[in-house]
C-alpha positions as a printed NumPy array, in Angstrom:
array([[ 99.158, 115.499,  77.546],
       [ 96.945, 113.029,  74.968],
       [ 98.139, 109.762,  74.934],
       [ 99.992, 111.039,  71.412],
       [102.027, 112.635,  72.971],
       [103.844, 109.645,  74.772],
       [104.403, 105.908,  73.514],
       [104.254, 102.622,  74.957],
       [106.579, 100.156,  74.57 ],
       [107.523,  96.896,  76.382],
       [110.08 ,  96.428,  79.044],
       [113.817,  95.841,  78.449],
       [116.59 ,  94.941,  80.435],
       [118.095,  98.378,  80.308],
       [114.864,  99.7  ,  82.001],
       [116.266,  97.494,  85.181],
       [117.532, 100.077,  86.905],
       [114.999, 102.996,  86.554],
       [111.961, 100.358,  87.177],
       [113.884,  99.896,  90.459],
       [114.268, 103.281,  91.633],
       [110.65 , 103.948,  90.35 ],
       [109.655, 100.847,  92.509],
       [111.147, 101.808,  95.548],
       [110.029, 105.495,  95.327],
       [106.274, 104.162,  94.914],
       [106.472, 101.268,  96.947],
       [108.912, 101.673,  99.651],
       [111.675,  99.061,  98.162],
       [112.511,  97.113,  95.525],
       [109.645,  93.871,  96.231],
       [106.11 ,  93.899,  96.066],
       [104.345,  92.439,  98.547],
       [100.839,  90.69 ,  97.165],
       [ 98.681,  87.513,  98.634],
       [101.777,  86.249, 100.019],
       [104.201,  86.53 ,  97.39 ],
       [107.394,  88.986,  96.91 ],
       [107.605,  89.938,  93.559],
       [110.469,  91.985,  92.124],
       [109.023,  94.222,  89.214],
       [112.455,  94.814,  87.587],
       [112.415,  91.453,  86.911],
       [108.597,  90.834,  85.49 ],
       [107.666,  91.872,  81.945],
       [105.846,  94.901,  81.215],
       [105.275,  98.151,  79.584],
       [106.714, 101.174,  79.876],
       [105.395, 104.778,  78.711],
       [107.787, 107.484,  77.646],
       [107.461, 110.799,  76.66 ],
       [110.658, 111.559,  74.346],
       [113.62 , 109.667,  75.798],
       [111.828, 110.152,  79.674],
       [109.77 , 107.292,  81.001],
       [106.488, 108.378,  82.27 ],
       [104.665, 105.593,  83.332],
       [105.258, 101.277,  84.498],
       [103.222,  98.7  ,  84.265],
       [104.822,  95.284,  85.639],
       [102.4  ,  91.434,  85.456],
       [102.692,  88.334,  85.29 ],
       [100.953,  85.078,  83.033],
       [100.028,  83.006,  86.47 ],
       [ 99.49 ,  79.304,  87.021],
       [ 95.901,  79.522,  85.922],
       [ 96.627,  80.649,  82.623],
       [ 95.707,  84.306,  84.302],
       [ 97.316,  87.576,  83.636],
       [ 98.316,  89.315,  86.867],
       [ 98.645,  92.886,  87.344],
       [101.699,  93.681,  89.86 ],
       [102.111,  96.638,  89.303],
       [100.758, 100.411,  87.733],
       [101.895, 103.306,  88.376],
       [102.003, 107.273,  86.356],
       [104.258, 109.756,  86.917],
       [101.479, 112.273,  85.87 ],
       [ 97.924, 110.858,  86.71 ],
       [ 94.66 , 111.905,  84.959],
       [ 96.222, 112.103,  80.961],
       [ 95.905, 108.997,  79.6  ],
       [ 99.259, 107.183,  80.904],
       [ 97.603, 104.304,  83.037],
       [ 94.847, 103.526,  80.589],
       [ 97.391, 103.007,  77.698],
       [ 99.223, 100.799,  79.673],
       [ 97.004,  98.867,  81.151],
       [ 95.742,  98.652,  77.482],
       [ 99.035,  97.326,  76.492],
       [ 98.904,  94.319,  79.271],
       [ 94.945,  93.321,  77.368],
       [ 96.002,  93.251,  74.06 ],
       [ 99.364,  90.975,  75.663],
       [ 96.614,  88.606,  77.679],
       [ 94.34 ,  88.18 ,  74.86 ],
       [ 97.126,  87.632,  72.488],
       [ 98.415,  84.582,  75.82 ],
       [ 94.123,  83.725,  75.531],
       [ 94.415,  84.56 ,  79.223],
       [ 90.628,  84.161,  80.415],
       [ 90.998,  86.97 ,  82.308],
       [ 93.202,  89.73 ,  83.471],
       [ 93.455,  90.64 ,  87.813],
       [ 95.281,  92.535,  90.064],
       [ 95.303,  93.316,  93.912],
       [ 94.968,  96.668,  95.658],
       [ 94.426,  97.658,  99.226],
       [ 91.102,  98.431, 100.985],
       [ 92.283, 102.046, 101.73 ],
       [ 92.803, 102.806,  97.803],
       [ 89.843, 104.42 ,  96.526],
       [ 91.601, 106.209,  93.867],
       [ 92.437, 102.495,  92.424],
       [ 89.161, 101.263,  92.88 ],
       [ 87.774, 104.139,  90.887],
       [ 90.449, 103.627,  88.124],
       [ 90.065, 100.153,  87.731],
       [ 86.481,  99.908,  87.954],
       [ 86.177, 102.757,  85.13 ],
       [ 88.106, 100.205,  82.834],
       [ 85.98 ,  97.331,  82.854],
       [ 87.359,  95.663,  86.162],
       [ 85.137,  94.023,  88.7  ],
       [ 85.724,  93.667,  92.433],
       [ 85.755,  89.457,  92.947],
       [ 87.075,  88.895,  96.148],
       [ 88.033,  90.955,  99.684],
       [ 91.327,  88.719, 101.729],
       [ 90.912,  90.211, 104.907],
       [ 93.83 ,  91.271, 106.708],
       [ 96.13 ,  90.031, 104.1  ],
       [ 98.039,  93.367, 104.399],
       [ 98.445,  92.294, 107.731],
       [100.283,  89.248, 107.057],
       [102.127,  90.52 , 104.164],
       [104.063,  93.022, 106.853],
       [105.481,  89.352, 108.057],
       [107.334,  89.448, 104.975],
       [107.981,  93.54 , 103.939],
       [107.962,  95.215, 107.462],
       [108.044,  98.561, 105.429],
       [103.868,  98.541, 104.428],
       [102.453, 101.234, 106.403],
       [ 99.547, 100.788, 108.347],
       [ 97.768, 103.89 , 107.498],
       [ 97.006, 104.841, 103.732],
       [ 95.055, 107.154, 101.787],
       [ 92.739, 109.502, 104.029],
       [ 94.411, 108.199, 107.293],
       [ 92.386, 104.841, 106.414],
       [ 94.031, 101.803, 108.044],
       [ 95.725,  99.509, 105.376],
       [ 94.409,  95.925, 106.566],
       [ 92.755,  94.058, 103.341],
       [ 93.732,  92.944, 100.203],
       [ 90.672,  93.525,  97.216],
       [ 90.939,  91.344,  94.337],
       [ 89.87 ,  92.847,  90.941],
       [ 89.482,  90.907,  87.15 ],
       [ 88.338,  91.819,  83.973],
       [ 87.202,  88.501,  81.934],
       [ 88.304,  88.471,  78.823],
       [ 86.481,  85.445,  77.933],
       [ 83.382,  86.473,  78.051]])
């Protein structure tokens, strides 16, 4: 699949109820647990990718406090063709367009896939919260404590691109 052979468009309110199912296929419910917060992606803006009529891809963010573009959420149905990198393109052009200074997100220490990803497209790792998974279970029991390769979930990594520079 080329990235012709989908489109991206932004989130409506009809997309409610598939962005919640996605959610809480991918995520284990319908919040998101980051640095603290529950966020609730069917409720955030974002972009989605669809192939014909069939939605292929989410990405879910936020314009924070700092005049920052947050990342909530990303996720493909079909990795490696494009899907991710279009969206995430989307949520740039969107920041620049806010003259966000920069654009960040949050994964955990066990996701080396996402570090990869991210770190191909211009992202830089600023900042390790340690045991910040941890906590977050205070608030969504449901994390698991083991994640990719068996790896213990414990730490939250902080990621930005500056767009300002």
């Amino acid at each position: 699949m080329t990235p012709a052979s989908f489109r991206v468009r932004p989130l409506s309110p009809a997309d409610a109820p598939w962005v919640r199912e996605l959610v809480t296929q991918r995520w284990g419910g319908e919040a998101i647990a980051v640095h603290g917060e529950l966020f609730h992606p069917a409720e955030l803006p974002g972009y989605v990718a669809q192939r014909g009529q069939s939605p292929i891809g989410l990405v879910t963010f936020r314009f924070d406090a700092e005049r920052s573009c947050e990342i909530i959420t990303l996720d493909s149905v079909q990795a490696g063709v494009g899907v991710g990198t279009a969206l995430v393109g989307a949520v740039l052009r969107a920041a620049e367009e806010h003259a966000c200074p920069r654009v960040w997100l949050v994964t955990t220490n066990d996701n080396l896939p996402a570090l990869r990803f991210w770190q191909r497209r211009g992202f830089s790792l600023v900042a390790l919260h340690r045991d910040a998974v941890t906590r977050a279970r205070l608030r969504k029991p449901s994390i698991p404590t083991l994640g990719h390769d068996g790896i213990p979930i414990r730490d939250e990594l902080e990621l930005e691109r500056r767009l300002d520079a």
